[in-house]
DOMAR-118430 format. One record per residue (C-alpha): residue in three letters; x, y, z negated. Coordinates in Angstrom, 1 decimal. Layout:
<pts>
PT residu xx yy zz
PT ALA X Y Z
...
</pts>
This chain:
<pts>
PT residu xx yy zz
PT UNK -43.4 19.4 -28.5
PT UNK -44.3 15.3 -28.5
PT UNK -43.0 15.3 -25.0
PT UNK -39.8 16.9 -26.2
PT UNK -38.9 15.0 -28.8
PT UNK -40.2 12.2 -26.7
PT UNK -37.4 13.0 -23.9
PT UNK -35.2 13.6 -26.7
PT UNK -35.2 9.8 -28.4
PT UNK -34.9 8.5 -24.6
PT UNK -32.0 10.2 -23.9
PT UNK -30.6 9.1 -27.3
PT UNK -31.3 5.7 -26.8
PT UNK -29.9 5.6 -23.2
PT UNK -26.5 7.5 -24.8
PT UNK -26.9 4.0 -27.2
PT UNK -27.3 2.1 -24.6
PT UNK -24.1 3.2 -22.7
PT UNK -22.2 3.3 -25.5
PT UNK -23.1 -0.6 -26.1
PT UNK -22.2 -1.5 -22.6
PT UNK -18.6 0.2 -23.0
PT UNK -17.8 -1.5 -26.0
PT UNK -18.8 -5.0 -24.9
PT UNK -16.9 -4.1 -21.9
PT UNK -14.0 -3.6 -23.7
PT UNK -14.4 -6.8 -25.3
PT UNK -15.0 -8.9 -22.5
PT UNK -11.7 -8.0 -21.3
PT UNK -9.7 -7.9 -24.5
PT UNK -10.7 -11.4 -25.1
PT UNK -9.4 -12.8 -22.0
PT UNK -6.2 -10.8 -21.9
PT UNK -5.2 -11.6 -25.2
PT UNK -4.2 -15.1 -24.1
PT UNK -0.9 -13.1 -23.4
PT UNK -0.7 -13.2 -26.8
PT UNK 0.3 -17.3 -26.8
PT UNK 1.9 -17.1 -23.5
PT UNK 2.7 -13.8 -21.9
PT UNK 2.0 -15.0 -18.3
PT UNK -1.2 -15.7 -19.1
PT UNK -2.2 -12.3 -19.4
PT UNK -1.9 -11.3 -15.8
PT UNK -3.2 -15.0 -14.9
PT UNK -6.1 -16.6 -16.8
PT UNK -6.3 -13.3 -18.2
PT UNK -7.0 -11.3 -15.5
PT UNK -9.4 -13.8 -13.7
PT UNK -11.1 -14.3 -17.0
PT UNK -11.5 -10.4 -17.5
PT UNK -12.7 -9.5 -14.2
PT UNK -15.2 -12.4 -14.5
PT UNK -16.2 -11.5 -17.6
PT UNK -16.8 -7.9 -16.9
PT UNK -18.5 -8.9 -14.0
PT UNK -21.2 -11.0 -15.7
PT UNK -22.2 -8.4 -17.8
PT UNK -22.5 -5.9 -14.8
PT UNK -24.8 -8.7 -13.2
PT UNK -27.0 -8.9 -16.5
PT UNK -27.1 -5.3 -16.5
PT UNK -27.7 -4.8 -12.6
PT UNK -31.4 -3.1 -11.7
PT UNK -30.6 -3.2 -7.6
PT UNK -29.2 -5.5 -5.2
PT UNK -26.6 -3.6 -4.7
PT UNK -25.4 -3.7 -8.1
PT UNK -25.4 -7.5 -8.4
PT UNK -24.1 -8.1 -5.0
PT UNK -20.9 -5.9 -6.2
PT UNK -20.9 -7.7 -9.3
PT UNK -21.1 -11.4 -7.8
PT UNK -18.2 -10.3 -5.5
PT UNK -15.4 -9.6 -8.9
PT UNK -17.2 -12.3 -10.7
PT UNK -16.6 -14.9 -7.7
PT UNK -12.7 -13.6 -7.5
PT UNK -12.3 -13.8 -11.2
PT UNK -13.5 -17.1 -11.2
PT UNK -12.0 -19.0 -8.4
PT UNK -8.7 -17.4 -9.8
PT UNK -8.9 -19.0 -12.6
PT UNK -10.1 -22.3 -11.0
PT UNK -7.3 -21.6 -8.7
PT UNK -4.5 -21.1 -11.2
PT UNK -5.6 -24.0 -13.6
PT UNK -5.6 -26.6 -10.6
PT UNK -2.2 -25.3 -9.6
PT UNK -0.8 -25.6 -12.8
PT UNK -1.8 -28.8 -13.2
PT UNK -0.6 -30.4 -10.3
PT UNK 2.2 -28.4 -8.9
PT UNK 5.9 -28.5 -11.3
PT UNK 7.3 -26.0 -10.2
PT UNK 4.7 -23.2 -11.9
PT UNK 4.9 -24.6 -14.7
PT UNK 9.0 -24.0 -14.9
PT UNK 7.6 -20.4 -14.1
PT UNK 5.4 -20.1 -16.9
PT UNK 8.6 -21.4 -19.3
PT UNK 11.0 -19.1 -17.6
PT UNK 8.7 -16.2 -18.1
PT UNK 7.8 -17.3 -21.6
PT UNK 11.6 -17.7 -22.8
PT UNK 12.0 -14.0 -21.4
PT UNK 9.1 -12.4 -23.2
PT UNK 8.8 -10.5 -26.8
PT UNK 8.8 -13.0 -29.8
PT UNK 6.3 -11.5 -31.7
PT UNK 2.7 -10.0 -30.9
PT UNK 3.4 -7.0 -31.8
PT UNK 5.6 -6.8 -29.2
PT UNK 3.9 -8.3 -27.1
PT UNK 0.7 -5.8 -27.7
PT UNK 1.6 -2.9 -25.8
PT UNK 2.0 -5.0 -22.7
PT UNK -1.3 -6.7 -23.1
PT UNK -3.4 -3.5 -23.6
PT UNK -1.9 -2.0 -20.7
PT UNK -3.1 -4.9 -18.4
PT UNK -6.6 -5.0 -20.6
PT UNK -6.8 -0.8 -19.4
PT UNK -6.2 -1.5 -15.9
PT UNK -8.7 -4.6 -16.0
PT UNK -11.5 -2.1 -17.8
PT UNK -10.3 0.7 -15.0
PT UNK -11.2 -1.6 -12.2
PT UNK -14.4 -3.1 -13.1
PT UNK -16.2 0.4 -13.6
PT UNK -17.5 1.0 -9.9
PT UNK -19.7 -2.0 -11.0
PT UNK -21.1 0.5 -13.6
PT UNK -21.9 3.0 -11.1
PT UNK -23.6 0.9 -8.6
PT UNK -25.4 -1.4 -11.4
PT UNK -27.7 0.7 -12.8
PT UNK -28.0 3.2 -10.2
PT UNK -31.1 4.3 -8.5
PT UNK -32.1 4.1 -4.8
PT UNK -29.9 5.7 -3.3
PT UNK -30.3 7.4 -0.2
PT UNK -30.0 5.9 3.3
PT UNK -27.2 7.3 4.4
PT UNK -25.6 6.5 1.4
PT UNK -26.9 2.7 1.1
PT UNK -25.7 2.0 4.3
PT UNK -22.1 2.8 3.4
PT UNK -22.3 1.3 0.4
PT UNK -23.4 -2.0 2.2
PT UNK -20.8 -1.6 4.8
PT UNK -17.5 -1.0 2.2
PT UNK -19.0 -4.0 0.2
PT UNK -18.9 -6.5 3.3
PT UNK -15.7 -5.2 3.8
PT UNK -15.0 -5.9 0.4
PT UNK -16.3 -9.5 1.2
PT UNK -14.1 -10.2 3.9
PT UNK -10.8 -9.0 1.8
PT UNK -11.9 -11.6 -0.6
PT UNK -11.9 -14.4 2.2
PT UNK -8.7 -13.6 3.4
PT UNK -7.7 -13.6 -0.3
PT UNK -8.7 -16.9 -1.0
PT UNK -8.5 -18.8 2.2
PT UNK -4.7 -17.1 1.9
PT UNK -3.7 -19.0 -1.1
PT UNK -5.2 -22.1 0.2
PT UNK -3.5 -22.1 3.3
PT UNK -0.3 -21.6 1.8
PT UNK -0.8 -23.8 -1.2
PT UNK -1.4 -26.7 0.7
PT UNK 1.4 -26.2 3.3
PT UNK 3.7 -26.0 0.6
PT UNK 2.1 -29.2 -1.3
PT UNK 3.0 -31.0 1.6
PT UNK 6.1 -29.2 2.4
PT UNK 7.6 -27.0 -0.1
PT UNK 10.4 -25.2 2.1
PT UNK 8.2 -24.4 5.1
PT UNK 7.6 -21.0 6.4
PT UNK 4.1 -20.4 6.6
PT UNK 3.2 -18.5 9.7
PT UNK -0.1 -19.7 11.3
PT UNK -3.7 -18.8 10.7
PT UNK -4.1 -15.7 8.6
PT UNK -0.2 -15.6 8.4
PT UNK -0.3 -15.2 11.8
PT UNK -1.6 -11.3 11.6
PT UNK -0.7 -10.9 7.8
PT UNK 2.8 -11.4 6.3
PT UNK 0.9 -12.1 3.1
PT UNK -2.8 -12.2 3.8
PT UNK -3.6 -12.8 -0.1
PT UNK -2.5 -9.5 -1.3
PT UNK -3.4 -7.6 1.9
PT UNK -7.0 -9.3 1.3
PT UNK -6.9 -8.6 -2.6
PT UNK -5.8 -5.2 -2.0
PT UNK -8.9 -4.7 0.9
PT UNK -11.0 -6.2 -2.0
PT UNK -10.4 -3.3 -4.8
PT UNK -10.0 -0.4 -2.7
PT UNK -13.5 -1.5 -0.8
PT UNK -15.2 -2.0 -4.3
PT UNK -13.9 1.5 -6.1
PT UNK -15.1 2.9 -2.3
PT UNK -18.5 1.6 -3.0
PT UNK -18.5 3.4 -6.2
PT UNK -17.7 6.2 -5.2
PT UNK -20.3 6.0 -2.6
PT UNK -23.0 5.4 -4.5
PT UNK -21.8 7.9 -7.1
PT UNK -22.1 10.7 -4.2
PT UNK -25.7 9.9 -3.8
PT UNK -26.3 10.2 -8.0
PT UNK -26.9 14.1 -10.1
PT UNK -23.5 14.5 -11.2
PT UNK -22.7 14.3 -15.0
PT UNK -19.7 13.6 -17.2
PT UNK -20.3 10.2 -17.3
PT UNK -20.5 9.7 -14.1
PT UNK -17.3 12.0 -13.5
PT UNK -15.1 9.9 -15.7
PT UNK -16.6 6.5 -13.8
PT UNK -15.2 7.6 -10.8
PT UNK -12.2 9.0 -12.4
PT UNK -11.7 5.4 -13.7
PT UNK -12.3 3.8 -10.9
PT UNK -9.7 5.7 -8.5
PT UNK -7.1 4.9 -11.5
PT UNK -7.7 1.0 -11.6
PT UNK -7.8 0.9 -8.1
PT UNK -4.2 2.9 -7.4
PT UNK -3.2 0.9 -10.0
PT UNK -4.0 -2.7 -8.6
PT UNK -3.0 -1.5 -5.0
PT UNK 0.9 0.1 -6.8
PT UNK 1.0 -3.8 -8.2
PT UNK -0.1 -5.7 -5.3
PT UNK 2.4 -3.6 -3.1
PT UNK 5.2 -4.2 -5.7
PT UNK 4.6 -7.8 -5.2
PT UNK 4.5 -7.4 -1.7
PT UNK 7.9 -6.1 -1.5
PT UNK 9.3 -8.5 -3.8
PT UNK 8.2 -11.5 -1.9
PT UNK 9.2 -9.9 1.2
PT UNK 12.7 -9.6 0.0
PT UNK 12.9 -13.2 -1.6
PT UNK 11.3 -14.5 2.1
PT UNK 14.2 -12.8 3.5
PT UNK 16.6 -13.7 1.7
PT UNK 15.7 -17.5 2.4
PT UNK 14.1 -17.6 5.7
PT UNK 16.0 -14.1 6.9
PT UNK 18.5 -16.4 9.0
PT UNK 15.9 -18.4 11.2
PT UNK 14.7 -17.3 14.7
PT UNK 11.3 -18.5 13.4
PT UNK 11.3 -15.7 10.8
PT UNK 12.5 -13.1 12.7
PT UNK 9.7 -13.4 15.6
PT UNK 7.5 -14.0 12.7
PT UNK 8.3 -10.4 11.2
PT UNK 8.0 -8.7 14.4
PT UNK 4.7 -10.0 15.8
PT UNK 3.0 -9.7 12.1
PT UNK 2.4 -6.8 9.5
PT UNK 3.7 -6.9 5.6
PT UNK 0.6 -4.9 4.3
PT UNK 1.2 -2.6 1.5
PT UNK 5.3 -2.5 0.5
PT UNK 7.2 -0.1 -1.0
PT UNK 10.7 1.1 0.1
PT UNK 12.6 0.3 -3.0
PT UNK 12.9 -2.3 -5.4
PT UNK 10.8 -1.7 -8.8
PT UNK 11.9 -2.9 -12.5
PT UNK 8.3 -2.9 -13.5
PT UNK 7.0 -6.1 -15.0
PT UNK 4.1 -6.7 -14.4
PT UNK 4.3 -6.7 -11.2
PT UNK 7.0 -9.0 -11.6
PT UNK 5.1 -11.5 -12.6
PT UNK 2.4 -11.1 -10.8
PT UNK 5.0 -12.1 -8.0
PT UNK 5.9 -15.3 -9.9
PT UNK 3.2 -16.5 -10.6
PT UNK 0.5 -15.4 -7.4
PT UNK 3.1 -16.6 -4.5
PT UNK 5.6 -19.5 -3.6
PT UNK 7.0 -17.9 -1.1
</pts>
């Protein structure tokens, strides 16, 4: 009977415990995201970075394995440096800032307008930092299992690299040259090496998730986790391949003329696009303000 009502109050307070994590979860990423409430780019800029990083940290405090933290550091290192990124960049380079106006002048007036918007990028935010919930507090998993895990998160790794050493390649090519074509290093494989590593980045981390779920007694929790996770991951990779195709139709529409760009197109891959043009937004400006062509 003791042990019962022993298992009982441990159960409860784990079901506390959860509930606590969700909630701050939530918060973590509200906070950040409701920058879009004083400017509406912001909340797929500084608002995203600052959500994954934020998430991140708590999946880090959380963490009772390697793997865990590992996974966490990687989303905390790309939420960071984004923002790091998009500050410095805003900063010194004109031309975004005329972006962040334009996008401004086009947005809802009021925050109530502008609320639907920003809970929908706060969702997809909370959707892709659950596979760090799996993995965090997860047991030892098996060795099959840990291996894979291990693998899809290196993997993970190097999509961040290209990610980042993407943008800086670019970004300073076109501080010294704003008109050039950038086609050497990891523009030399990748039409746009940043998304294609970004994209590489999320679908590896959702993978590990749903590895290490695999290896874990399956539960409702741990159903909608995964559940979760596959839905912020389509949705990242539908956005990233939306930006994708609008950069590639701006790049042709400037560069489309040169012999430089057409042997560029043929000897290199676009990544993730999609065969028509979208209306969606976000992605939009996700375009504008991730890429200078």
């Amino acid at each position: 009977m003791n042990s019962a009502r022993l298992e009982g109050h441990t159960a409860l307070r784990t079901s506390t415990a959860l509930t606590a994590s969700h909630v701050e979860l939530a918060t973590s990423i509200l906070a950040p995201s409701s920058l879009g409430f004083w400017k509406r780019e912001y909340g797929v800029s500084y608002g995203y970075g600052g959500s994954i990083a934020a998430a991140a940290a708590l999946a880090l405090r959380d963490a009772t394995n390697p793997l865990g933290r590992v996974h966490a550091i990687l989303h905390m290192v790309y939420g960071l440096r984004l923002c790091i990124f998009l500050l410095v960049r805003e900063i010194t380079v004109p031309r975004f800032k005329e972006v962040k106006e334009k996008i401004e002048k086009q947005s809802p007036p009021t925050r109530m307008e502008r609320l639907p918007f920003i809970l929908q990028c706060a969702s997809l935010y909370y959707c892709m930092s659950l596979p760090l919930y799996i993995t965090a507090q997860a047991p030892r998993v098996g060795k099959v299992g840990e291996v894979l895990a291990k693998g899809s998160l290196v993997t993970a790794g190097l999509g961040l690299a290209a990610q980042i050493f993407g943008d800086f390649q670019k970004s300073f090519t076109k501080w010294k040259n704003p008109d050039r074509l950038v086609t050497g290093g990891f523009y030399s494989v990748f039409r746009h090496p940043n998304y294609t590593g970004e994209l590489i980045l999320w679908t590896m981390s959702t993978v590990t998730g749903l590895i290490v779920a695999s290896q874990l007694p399956w539960s409702l929790r741990l159903v909608l986790l995964s559940l979760g996770s596959c839905l912020g991951s389509v949705g990242i990779a539908f956005i990233l391949a939306l930006a994708a195709t609008g950069l590639e139709k701006r790049q042709r529409e400037k560069y489309g003329e040169s012999e430089e760009y057409k042997a560029w197109v043929k000897r290199t891959s676009s990544g993730l696009v999609l065969p028509k043009k979208s209306k969606e937004p976000y992605a939009h400006e996700y375009n504008e303000v991730e890429d200078g062509l």
